[in-house]
Structures are given as structure tokens and as C-alpha cells.
N, C-alpha and C positions, 0 to 999 in steps of 0.2 A: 249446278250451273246457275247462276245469281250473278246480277248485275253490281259492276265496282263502281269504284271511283278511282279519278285518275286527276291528281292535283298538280295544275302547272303556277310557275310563277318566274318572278325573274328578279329585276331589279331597273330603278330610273333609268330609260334609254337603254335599254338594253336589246329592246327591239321582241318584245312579247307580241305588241298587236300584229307583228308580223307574222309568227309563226300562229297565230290564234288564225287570220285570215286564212292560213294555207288549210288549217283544221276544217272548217268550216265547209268551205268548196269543197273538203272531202266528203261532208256531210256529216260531222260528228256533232255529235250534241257538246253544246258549251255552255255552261252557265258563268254570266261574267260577275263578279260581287263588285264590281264599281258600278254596274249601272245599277245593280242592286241597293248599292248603298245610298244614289241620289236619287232612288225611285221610295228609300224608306223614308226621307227626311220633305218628302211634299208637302205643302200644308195638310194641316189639317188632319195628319198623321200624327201616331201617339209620338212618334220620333221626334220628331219637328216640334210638338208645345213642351216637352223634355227640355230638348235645347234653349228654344227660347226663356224659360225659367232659369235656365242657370249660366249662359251667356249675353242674354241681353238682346232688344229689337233692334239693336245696331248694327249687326249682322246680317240683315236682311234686304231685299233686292227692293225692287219698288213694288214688285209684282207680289211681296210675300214670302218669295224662295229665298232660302238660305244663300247668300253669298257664300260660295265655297273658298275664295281668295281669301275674304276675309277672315273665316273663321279658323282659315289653313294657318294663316300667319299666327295666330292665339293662340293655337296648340301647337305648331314648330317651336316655340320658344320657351312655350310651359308645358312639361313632362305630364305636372298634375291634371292638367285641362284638357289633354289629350287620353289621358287616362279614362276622365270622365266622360270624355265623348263615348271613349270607346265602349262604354260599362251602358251607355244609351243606344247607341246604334247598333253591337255585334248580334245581342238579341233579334234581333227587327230582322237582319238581314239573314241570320241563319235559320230563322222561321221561313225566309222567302227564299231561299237557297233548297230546302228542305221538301217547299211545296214544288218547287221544279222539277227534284230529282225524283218525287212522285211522281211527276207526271209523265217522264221520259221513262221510269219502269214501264208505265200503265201503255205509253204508247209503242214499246218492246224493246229499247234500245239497250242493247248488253254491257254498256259502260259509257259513262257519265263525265266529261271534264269539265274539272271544278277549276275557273281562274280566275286564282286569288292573289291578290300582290304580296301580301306579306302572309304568305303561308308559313315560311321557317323563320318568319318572325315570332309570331305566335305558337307554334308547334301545336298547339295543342289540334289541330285538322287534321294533323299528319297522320295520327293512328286511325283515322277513317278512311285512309287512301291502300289504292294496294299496288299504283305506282306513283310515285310524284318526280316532276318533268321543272327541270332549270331551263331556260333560256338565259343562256352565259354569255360574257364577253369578255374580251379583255379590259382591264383597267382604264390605258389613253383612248382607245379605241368610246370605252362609257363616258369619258370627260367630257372625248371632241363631239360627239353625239348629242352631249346635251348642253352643250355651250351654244351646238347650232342652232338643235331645234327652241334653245330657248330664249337666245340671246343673251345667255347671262355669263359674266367675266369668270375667269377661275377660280377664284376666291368664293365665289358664290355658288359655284356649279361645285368645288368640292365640297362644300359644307352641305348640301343634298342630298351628293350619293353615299357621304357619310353618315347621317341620318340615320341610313339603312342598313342591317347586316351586310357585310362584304361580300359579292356573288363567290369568291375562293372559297370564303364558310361554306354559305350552301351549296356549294357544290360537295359537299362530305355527305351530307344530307341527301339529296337527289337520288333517287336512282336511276335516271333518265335526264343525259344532259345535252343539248344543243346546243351549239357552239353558233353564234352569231356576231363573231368577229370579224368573218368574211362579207362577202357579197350576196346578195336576193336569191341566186341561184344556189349555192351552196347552203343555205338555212334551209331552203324549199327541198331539196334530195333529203337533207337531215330529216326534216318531218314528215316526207313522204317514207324513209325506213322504220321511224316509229309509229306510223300509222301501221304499215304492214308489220310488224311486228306484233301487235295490238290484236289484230285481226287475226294473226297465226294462231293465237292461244285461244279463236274463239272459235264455239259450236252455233252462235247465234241462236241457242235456243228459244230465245227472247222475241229475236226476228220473226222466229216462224210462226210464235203464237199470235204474234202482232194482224202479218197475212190473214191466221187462221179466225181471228177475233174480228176482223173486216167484212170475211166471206159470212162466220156464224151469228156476228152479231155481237153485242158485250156482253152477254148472259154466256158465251163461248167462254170468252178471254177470262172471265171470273170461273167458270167452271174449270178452266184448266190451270189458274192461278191456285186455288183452293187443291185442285191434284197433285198438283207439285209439293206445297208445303205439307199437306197431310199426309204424303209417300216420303 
């Protein structure tokens, strides 16, 4: 009994932060990699004097912070320059991705979700998951969604969700998919069955040592961490 991971994602407008909220009040552990990623690039971080060396102090707020608008717009249009962000940032963030999922073992939780936007973008996360969760929608359904939330014409709102692998691909991918083409209530049942689900296949072993490392002390929690693996 070992703690997994469980990798959600979705796609623009598809209504992720929603089912992430419904997660949450369940009480599951979530690690988000967006806020991860604007927590690596603060000043003053290696992330951040990276960037600035090879985009330029034009990018930059008044305050120091990277302009994320701006720097979005330089990599949406150039393949190359998004590449090279990436090749600066992913490091950063899966070091801090890494140190959470530490911490959520250490404080007993039996599985871990990982929400990452473009997980089956990159694939390579995947084989560290032992389920990975779509929040799906239908095609009109993502258009009109994000024409609202963004004001932007169609011409401009399709060239975005285009952008991005087509949620129909990863849904091949997936083995856990939520459908969020409906209404609030009907995404919320969805992820309240894969929450219970989740929970069915567990002995919470994790849990109890947690309790027990509370009442003993952390010289408990190590001593029964160290039984485990050496049995």
C-alpha cells in the first residue's frame, strides 16, 4: 500500500477549476502546476534571471514580475521561444511539484492530484500517474465558454483552443473522464463518483499512520515509515 498519483487536466474553458473546487471541499490533496509555475518565475529566482537573459527586460511589470500577457503573446506565435521557456521553467516547477508530493506522503495522504494543464500534451507525466482524469466538453459548448469568459471573437477563441491537443484525443488517453458539457450540478455528481471510487480502492493505510505519528510523535511516523519499506 503506497501512495499514487492521480493526474487531472483538461483543456481552455473546459471548466477544470470547477471540478478542482469540488475536489478540494472533498478534502483531497491538490497540487496545482500553474500556480507552481508563477511561484517559480518570482524575482529573484533562478527561473526568472533565465528568462530575463534570453527574452529581454521588456517583459517585465513595474514591480519586477514577469508580465505573463506579454511573454504569452511571444511564445504563442513562436514554437522556438515557447520551447525554450519550457526547457527553463519545467525543471523549476517539477522540483516544486516534487517537494509537495513529499510532503502530502509525510503528512499520510494515500494519493495525490497532480493538476496539470497540459498533461497529454507532454505525456511524458503520464507514466507517473496510476489514474489520469479529463474534464471534457463538447466542442460549441468550449467555444461559447470561452468567447464569454474572454471576450474574444471566434476567429480568435478558435485559434486558442486550437493551440491545444483536441479534448476528443485525450479523451483516448484518459482513464477517468468527466463530462462538463452540462450544468454545475451534474459535473459535481460526476466527481463526487470519482471521488468515491478513489476511496473504494483504499485501505488508507497512510491515514492511520498519520493519526498514529500525531499521538507518537515523528520519531513514530519514521519508525513505521522505515517498517514498511524494510518489510
Amino acid at each position: 500500500s503506497t501512495m499514487f498519483l492521480v493526474g487531472l487536466s483538461g483543456g481552455i474553458a473546459s471548466g477544470k477549476s470547477t471540478v478542482v473546487a469540488v475536489l478540494r471541499e472533498l478534502g483531497c490533496a491538490v497540487i496545482d502546476a500553474d500556480v507552481i509555475a508563477r511561484q517559480v518565475v518570482q524575482p529573484h529566482s533562478k527561473a526568472h534571471q533565465q528568462i530575463l537573459q534570453h527574452f529581454g527586460t521588456e517583459i517585465l511589470l513595474e514591480n519586477g514580475e514577469i508580465n505573463r500577457e506579454a511573454l504569452g503573446n511571444i511564445i504563442f506565435s513562436q514554437p522556438e521561444k515557447r520551447r525554450l521557456l519550457n526547457s527553463i521553467t519545467h525543471p523549476e516547477i517539477l522540483k516544486e511539484m516534487l517537494k509537495q508530493v513529499l510532503k502530502y506522503f509525510v503528512l499520510g495522504y494515500r494519493y495525490v492530484i497532480l493538476d496539470i494543464p497540459l498533461l497529454f500534451e507532454t505525456r511524458g507525466l503520464t507514466r507517473f500517474m496510476k489514474y489520469t482524469v479529463l474534464v471534457y466538453c463538447d466542442p460549441p459548448t468550449q467555444l461559447a465558454r470561452l468567447m464569454k469568459r474572454s471576450g474574444l471573437g471566434v476567429a480568435e477563441a478558435e485559434a486558442r483552443i486550437s493551440s491545444q491537443l483536441p479534448l476528443d484525443e485525450k479523451r483516448k488517453w484518459a482513464t477517468h473522464v468527466i463530462d462538463n458539457s452540462g450544468d454545475r450540478e451534474s459535473t459535481r455528481r460526476q466527481v463526487l463518483r470519482l471521488h468515491a471510487r478513489l476511496e473504494d480502492s483504499l485501505d488508507f493505510l497512510w491515514a492511520r499512520l498519520a493519526v498514529g505519528a500525531a499521538v507518537a510523535g515523528l520519531g513514530g511516523l519514521v519508525f513505521f515509515l522505515l517498517r514498511h519499506f524494510i518489510s
